[in-house]
C-alpha positions as CSV (number, residue, x, y, z in Angstrom):
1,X,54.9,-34.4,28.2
2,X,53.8,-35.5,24.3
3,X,51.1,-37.6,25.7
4,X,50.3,-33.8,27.4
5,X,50.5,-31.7,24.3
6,X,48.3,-34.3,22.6
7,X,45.8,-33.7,25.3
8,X,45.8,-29.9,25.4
9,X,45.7,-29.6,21.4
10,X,42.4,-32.3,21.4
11,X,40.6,-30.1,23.9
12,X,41.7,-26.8,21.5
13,X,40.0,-28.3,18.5
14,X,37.2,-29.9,20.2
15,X,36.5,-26.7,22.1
16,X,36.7,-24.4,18.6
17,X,34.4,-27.0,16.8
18,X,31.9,-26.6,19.4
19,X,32.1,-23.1,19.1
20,X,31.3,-23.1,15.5
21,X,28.9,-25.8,16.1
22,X,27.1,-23.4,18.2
23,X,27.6,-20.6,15.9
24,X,26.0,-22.0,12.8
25,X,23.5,-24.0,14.1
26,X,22.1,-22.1,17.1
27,X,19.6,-20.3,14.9
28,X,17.8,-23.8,14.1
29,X,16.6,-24.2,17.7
30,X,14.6,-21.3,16.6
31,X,12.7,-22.6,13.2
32,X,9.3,-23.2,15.3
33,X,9.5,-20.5,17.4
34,X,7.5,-17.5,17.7
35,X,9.0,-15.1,17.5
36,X,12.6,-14.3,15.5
37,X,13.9,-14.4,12.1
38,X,14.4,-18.4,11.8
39,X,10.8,-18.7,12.2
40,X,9.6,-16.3,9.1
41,X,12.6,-17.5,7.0
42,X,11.4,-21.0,7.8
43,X,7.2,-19.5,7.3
44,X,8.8,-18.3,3.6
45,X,6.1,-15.3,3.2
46,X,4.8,-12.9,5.2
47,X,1.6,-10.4,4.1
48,X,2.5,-7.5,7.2
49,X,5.8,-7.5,8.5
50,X,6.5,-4.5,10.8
51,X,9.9,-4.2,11.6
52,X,11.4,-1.9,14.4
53,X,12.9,-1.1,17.6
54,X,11.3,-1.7,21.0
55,X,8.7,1.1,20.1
56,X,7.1,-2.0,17.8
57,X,7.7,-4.9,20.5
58,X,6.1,-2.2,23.4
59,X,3.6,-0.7,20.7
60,X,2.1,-3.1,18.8
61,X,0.0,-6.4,19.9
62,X,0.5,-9.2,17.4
63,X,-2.7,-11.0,18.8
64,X,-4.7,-7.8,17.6
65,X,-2.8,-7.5,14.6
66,X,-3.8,-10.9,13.5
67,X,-7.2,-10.9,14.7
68,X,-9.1,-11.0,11.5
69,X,-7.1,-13.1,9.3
70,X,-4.3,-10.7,8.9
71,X,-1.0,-12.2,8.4
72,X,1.4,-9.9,9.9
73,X,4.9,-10.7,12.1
74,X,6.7,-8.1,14.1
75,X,10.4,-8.4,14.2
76,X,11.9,-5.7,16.9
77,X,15.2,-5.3,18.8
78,X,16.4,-3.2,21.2
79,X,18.2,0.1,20.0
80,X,17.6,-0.7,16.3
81,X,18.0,2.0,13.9
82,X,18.1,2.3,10.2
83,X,21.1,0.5,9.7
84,X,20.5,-2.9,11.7
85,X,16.8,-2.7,9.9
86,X,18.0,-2.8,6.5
87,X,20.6,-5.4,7.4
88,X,17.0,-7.3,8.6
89,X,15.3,-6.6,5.4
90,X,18.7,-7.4,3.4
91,X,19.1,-11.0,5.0
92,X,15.2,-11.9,5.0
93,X,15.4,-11.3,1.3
94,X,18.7,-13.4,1.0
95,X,16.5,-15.8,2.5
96,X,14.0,-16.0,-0.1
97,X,11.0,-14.8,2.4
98,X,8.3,-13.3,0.3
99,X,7.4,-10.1,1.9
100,X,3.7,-8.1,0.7
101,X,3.9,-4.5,3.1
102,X,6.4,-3.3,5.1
103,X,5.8,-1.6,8.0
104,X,9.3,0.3,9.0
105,X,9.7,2.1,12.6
106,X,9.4,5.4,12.3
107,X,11.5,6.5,15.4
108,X,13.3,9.5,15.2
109,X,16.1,9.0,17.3
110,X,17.1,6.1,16.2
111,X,18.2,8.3,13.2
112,X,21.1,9.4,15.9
113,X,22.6,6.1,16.9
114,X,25.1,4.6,15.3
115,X,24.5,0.5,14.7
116,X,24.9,-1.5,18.1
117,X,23.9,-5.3,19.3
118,X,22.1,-4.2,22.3
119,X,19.6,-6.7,21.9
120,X,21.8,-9.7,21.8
121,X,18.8,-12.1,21.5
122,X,19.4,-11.4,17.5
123,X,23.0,-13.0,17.3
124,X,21.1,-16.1,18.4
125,X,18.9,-16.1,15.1
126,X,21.3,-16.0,12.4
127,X,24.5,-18.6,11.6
128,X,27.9,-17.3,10.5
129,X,27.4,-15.3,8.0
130,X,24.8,-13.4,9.6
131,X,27.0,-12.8,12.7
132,X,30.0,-11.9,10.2
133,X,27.6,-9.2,8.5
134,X,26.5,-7.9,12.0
135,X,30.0,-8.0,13.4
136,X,31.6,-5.8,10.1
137,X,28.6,-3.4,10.6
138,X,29.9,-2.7,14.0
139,X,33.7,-2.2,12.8
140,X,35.6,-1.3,10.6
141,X,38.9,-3.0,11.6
142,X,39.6,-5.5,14.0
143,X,38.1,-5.8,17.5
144,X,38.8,-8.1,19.4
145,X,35.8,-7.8,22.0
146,X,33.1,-7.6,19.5
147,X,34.4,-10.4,18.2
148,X,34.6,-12.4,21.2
149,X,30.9,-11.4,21.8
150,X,29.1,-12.3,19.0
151,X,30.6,-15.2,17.8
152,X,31.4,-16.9,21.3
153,X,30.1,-15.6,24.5
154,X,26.4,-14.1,23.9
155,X,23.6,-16.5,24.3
156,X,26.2,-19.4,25.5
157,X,23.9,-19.8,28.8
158,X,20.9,-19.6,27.0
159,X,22.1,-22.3,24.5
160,X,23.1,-24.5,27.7
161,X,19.9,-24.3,29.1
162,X,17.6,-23.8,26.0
163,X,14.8,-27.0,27.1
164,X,14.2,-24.7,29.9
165,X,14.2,-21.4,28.8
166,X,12.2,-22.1,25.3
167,X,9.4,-23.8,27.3
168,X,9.3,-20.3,29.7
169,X,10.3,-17.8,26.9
170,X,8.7,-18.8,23.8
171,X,5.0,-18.4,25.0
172,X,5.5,-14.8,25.8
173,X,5.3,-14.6,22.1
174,X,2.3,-14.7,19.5
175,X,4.0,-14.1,16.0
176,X,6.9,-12.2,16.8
177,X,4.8,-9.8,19.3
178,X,5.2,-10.1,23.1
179,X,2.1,-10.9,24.8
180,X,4.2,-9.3,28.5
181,X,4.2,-5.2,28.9
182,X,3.8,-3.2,31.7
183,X,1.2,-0.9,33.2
184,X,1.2,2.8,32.7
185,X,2.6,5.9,35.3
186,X,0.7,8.6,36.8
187,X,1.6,12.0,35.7
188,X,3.9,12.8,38.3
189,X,5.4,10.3,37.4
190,X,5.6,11.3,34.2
191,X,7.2,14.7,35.1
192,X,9.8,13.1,36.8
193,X,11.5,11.5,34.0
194,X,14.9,12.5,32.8
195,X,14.4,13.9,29.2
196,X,16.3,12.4,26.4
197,X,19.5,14.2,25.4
198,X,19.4,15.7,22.1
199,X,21.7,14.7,19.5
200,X,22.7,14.2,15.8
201,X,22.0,12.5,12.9
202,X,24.3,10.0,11.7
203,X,24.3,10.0,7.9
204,X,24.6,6.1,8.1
205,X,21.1,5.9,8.6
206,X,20.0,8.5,6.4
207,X,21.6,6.3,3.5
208,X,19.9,3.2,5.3
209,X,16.7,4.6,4.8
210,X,17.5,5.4,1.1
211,X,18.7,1.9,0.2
212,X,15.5,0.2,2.1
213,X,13.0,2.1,-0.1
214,X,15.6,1.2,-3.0
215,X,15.2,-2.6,-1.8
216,X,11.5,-2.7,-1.4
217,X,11.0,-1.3,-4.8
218,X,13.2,-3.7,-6.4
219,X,11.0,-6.3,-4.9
220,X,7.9,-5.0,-5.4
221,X,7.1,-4.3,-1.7
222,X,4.5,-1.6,-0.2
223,X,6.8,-0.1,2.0
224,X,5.3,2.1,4.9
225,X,6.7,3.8,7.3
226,X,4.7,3.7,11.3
227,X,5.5,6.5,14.7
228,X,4.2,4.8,17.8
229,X,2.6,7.4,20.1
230,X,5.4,9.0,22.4
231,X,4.5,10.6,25.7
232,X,3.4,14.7,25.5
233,X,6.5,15.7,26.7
234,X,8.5,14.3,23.7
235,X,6.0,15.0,21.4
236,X,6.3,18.7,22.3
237,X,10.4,18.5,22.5
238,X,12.1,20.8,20.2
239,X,14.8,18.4,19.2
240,X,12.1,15.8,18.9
241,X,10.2,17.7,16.6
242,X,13.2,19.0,14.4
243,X,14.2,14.9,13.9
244,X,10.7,14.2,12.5
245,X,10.8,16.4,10.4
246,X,14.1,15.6,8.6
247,X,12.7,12.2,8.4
248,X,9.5,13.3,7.2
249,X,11.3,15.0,4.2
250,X,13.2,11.9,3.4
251,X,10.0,10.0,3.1
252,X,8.3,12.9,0.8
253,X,11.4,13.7,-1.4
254,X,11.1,9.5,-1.9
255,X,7.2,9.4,-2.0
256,X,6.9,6.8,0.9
257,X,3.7,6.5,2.7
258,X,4.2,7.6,6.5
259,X,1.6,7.2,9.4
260,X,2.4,10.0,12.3
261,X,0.6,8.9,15.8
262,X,-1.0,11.6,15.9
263,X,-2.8,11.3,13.1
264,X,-3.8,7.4,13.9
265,X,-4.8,9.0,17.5
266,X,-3.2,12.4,18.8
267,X,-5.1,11.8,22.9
268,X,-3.0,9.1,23.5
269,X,0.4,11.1,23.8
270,X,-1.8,13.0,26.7
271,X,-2.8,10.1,28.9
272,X,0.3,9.1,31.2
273,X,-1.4,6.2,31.8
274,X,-1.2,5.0,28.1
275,X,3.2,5.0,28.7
276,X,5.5,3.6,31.2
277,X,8.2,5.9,30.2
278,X,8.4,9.1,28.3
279,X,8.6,6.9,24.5
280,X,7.1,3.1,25.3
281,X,3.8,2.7,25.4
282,X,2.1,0.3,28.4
283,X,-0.4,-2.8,28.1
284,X,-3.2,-0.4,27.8
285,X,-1.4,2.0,25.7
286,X,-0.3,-0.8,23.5
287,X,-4.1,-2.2,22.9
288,X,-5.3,1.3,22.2
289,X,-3.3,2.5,19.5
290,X,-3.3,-1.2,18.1
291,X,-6.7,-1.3,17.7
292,X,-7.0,2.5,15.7
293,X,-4.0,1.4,13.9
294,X,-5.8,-1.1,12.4
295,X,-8.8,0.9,11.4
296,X,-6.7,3.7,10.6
297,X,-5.3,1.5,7.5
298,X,-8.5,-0.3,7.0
299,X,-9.6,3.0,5.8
């Protein structure tokens, strides 16, 4: 029975150390990636770093972006808002990257949603601390699943079988921007799309928003703020429309440059073929406004 209890308490600690094993050092299998924080913290500066939601990993084409000696990285997640981008900033900083322009989402729903890991690919990019910060932006108290999730279960299979899944993954990246999209939908298709439901703002992110302009002018970074080209049927939504322009205000009251799509480009949002849902844009989509991005700023 002892020699049992000797057995059972070896296999505790050698399980928990190979939990935090993973959970500090995962990020390292990262540093020569490309795409993810590790790789720009480990780069040190950056001249262009956009930093969004899936509208920048659907909307913008790193190869383009970098065509003519730019520097520029794009850092997106899925379902990121405000909140989760200034905990990006925040860390980067931490992390003594040297950052020129800023190029910040400019998504107005994501002014609506409070802060959520949906894209879990992130825990995988940060050690401890990082996971602590993003776990106590989740809750405020205790919880046990969130808990469980980030610092134990997410990315576990992709840890176990990383010499396979870097060598297929990591090639579907060119400096943080997915080389992989999707082609665009016919207008009926288009039609048939279940609107988004309108909603509220969430203060949280208003005061995000405040504290990344405070943050960039602290450290003397041109902070910009970028709307990808949504579909027609968005563009012209009421509740769409209203969202902007609250977030327009915040960025005049503060004196922040802001680049509507429809001022880079205002046919896209009437070609269905440019989208492959009512708010992403497709392969063709992408390259388009990518390309009068870039001379819209070169003027």
């Amino acid at each position: 029975m002892k020699k049992l209890s000797i057995t059972i308490i070896i296999a505790v600690f050698f399980t928990l150390f190979i939990i935090v094993l993973k959970a500090q050092f995962e990020n390292k299998l990262l540093n020569n990636a490309n795409y993810g924080l590790p790789s720009l913290i480990k780069k040190g500066k950056i001249d262009n770093l956009f930093i969004g939601s899936s509208m920048f990993r659907q909307g913008l084409d790193s190869k383009i972006l970098n065509e003519k000696g730019s520097d520029s990285y794009i850092l997106s997640y899925n379902g990121n808002n405000p909140i989760l981008e200034l905990w990006s900033l925040k860390y980067l900083l931490k992390n003594n990257v040297k950052i020129n322009h800023l190029y910040i989402d400019m998504y107005a729903y994501s002014l609506t949603t409070e802060p959520s890991i949906s894209d879990s690919k992130i825990l995988m990019e940060v050690d401890i601390k990082g996971k602590l910060e993003l776990y106590n932006l989740l809750n405020s108290k205790f919880n046990i699943s969130d808990f469980y999730s980030i610092f134990i279960s997410k990315n576990t299979e992709l840890v176990a079988t990383w010499p396979i899944y870097y060598q297929i993954i990591n090639p579907t990246y060119y400096k943080g921007g997915i080389k992989t999209g999707r082609d665009g939908i016919d207008s009926t298709k288009m039609e048939s799309l279940a609107m988004i439901e309108e909603s509220q703002v969430d203060d949280r992110n208003i005061e995000a928003i405040f504290e990344i302009i405070k943050l960039c002018q602290e450290n003397n970074i041109q902070l910009r703020y970028i709307e990808t080209p949504k579909s027609l049927r968005i563009m012209e939504n009421e509740n769409y429309q209203n969202l902007m322009a609250m977030y327009q205000k915040i960025l005049e009251e503060k004196e922040v440059p802001y680049y509507l799509s429809y001022n880079i480009n205002k046919e896209i949002s009437y070609n269905s073929y440019y989208f492959f849902d009512l708010i992403h844009l497709s392969n063709s989509g992408r390259e388009k406004y990518t390309r009068d991005l870039i001379e819209f700023l070169s003027k």
